[in-house]
Each structure stands twice: as structure tokens, then as C-alpha cells.
C-alpha positions in Angstrom: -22.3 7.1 27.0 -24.4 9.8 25.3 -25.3 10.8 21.5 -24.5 14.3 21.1 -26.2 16.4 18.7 -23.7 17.4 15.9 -23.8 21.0 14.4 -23.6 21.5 10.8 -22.2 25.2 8.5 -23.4 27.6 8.8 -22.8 27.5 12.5 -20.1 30.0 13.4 -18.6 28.0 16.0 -16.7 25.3 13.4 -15.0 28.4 12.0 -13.1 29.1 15.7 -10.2 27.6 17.1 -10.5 25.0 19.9 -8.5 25.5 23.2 -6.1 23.0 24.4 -7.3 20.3 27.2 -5.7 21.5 30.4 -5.8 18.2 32.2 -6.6 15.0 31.2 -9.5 14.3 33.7 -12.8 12.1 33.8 -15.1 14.6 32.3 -12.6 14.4 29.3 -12.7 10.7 29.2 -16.3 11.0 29.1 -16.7 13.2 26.3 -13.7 11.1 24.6 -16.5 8.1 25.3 -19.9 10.0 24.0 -17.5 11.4 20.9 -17.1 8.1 20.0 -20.9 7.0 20.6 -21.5 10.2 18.6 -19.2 9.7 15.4 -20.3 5.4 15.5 -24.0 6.5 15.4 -23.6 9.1 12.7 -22.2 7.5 10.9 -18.7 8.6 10.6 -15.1 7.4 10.5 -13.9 10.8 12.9 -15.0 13.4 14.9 -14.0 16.6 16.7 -15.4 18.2 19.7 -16.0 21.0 18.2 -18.6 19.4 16.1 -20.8 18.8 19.3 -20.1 21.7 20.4 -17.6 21.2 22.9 -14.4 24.2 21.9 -11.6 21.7 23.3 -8.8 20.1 21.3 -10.1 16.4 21.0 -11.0 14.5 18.6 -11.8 10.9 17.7 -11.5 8.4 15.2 -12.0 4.9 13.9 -10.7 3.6 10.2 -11.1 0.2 10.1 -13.4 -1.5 7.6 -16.6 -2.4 7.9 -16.7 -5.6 9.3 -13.5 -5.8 10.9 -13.3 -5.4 14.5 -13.2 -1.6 15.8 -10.3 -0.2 16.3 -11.2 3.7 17.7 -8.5 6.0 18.8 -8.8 9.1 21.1 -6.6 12.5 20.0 -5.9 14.9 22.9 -4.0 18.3 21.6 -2.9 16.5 18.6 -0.7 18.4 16.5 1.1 17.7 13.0 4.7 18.0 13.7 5.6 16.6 10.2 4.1 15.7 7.2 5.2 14.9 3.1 6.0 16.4 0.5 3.9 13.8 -1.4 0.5 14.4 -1.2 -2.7 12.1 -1.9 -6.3 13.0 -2.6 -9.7 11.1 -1.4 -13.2 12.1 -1.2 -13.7 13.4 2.3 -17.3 14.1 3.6 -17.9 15.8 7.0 -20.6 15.1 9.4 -21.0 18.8 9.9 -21.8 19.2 6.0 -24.0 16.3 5.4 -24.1 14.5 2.3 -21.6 16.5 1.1 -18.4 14.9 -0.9 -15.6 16.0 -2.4 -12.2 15.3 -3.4 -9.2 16.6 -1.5 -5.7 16.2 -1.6 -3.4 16.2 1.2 0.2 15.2 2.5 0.6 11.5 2.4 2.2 11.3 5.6 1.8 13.0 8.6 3.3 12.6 12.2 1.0 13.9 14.6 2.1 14.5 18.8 -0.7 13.8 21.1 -1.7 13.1 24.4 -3.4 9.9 25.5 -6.6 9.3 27.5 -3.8 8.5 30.5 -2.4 11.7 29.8 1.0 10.4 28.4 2.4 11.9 25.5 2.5 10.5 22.2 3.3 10.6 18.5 2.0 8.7 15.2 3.0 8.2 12.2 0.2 8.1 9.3 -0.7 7.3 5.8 -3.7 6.7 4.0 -7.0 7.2 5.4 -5.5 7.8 8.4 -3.4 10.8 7.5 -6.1 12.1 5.9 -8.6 11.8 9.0 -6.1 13.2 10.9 -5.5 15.9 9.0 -9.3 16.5 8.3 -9.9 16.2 11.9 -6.9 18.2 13.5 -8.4 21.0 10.5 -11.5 21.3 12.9 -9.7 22.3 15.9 -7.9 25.1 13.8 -11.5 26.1 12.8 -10.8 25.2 9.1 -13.3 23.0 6.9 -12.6 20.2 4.3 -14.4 23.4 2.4 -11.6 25.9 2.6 -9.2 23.2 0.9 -11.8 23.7 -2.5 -12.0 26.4 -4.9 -14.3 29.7 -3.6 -17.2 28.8 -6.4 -17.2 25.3 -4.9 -16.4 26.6 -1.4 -19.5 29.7 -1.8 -22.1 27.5 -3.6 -22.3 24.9 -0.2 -22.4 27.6 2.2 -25.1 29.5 0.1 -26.8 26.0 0.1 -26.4 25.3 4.0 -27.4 29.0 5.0 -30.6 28.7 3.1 -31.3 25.3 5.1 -30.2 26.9 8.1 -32.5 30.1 8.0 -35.5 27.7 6.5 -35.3 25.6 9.9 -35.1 28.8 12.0 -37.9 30.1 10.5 -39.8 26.8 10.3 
């Protein structure tokens, strides 16, 4: 397993749309494997290719609570097929905006069809933190941050912050 090097806004790549995973295979098993190394070492509670860099539909994630036992799951094309009418807001962060938070609200439920590290189909049904990961997560593949969901003055005054990071360490 390997630590992959998250990227972080202003990086236009988290703003495109991942492909769909042809084939489950071993090379996708390995980056389902060095996802999760990536998102544990972070730390984080999900993750989605695209945030190493990788434009595929996969993601990964792990909700349990600190000190229980983990519990990580592997997303392969997930897509929501359903989700509430009720909705419910946390404070998300994203490990491609660091030590940024901010509260978001969401459906409550979401069923989400996926495709399994043995290439079988599947479907969940989610609420909670869960839903909302998923929904967070599945958001990255579609190219859409946990920014877009906030107004434009809260939306503009990260980026403005991230892009004068960004040019900082380019020119640094």
C-alpha cells in the first residue's frame, strides 16, 4: 500500500467529472487499497480518486468512531438512485480544502448502486454520516465540492483564499 499525495482547490482537476471503471481489475484493487492508506493517514472519514489524482469513479470510506474497530468500505461507480425528501445538515470538511468546515444540509437518506471490489453489483441504503459521505463523496466524481452547496460569498472568499496559497507555493 502507498500514501498518495492529495490535491487541494484551486486544482482544476476536482472541478471534472470522473470516468466510470471499466473493469474491476488488480490495479483497481490497488488503488482501492492505497485510497484507503491515503484517506486513514490524512486523516479522513472518505475519499475519492479524484482527490489523488486518479479521474475514475471510486471512492472510499470509513465512519466508524474512533476507537471502534474499522469498518472501510470500497465504492466502485456508485450512483444515488434515491434519496429523501427529508434532509439533515452536518459540518462537512474536505481533505482537498484543508481545515476548512462548514455546515451542509443534505437528503437524509440516500440509496446508492455500486459495484464491489469482486465486481458484483450492489446497493445501500444510508442515513446519517453515511448518507452524507456518500453524498459528499459521490459529489467529487461529478466534479462538484462541498463548496458549491454554500452561498457564492462563502463559496468566492475560500477559493480567493486557496488561489492565493496556491500561487504563493508556486512562486515559492
Amino acid at each position: 500500500m502507498t500514501i498518495r499525495r492529495i490535491i487541494v482547490i484551486p486544482d482544476p482537476r476536482l472541478k471534472q467529472p470522473s470516468a466510470p471503471v471499466e473493469a474491476v481489475t488488480d490495479e483497481i484493487r490497488q488503488l482501492a487499497d492505497d485510497m484507503l492508506e491515503t484517506m486513514y493517514d490524512a486523516p479522513g472519514i472518505g475519499l475519492a480518486a479524484v482527490q489523488i489524482g486518479v479521474m475514475k469513479r471510486i471512492l472510499v470510506l470509513d465512519v466508524s468512531r474512533e476507537g471502534e474497530d474499522k469498518r472501510p468500505m470500497v465504492f466502485i461507480n456508485p450512483q444515488i438512485v434515491w434519496s429523501s425528501e427529508e434532509t439533515s445538515t452536518y459540518e462537512e470538511g474536505c481533505l482537498s480544502i484543508p481545515e476548512y468546515y462548514e455546515e451542509v444540509e443534505r437528503p437524509a437518506r440516500v440509496r446508492v448502486r455500486y459495484v464491489d471490489l469482486d465486481g458484483k453489483a450492489q446497493e445501500i441504503e444510508a442515513d446519517g454520516l453515511l448518507a452524507t459521505c456518500l453524498q459528499h463523496e459521490i459529489d467529487h466524481l461529478d466534479g462538484i465540492l462541498f463548496l458549491d452547496h454554500l452561498s457564492k460569498l462563502k463559496r468566492d472568499r475560500v477559493m480567493k483564499k486557496f488561489s492565493k496559497v496556491a500561487r504563493r507555493e508556486a512562486a515559492g
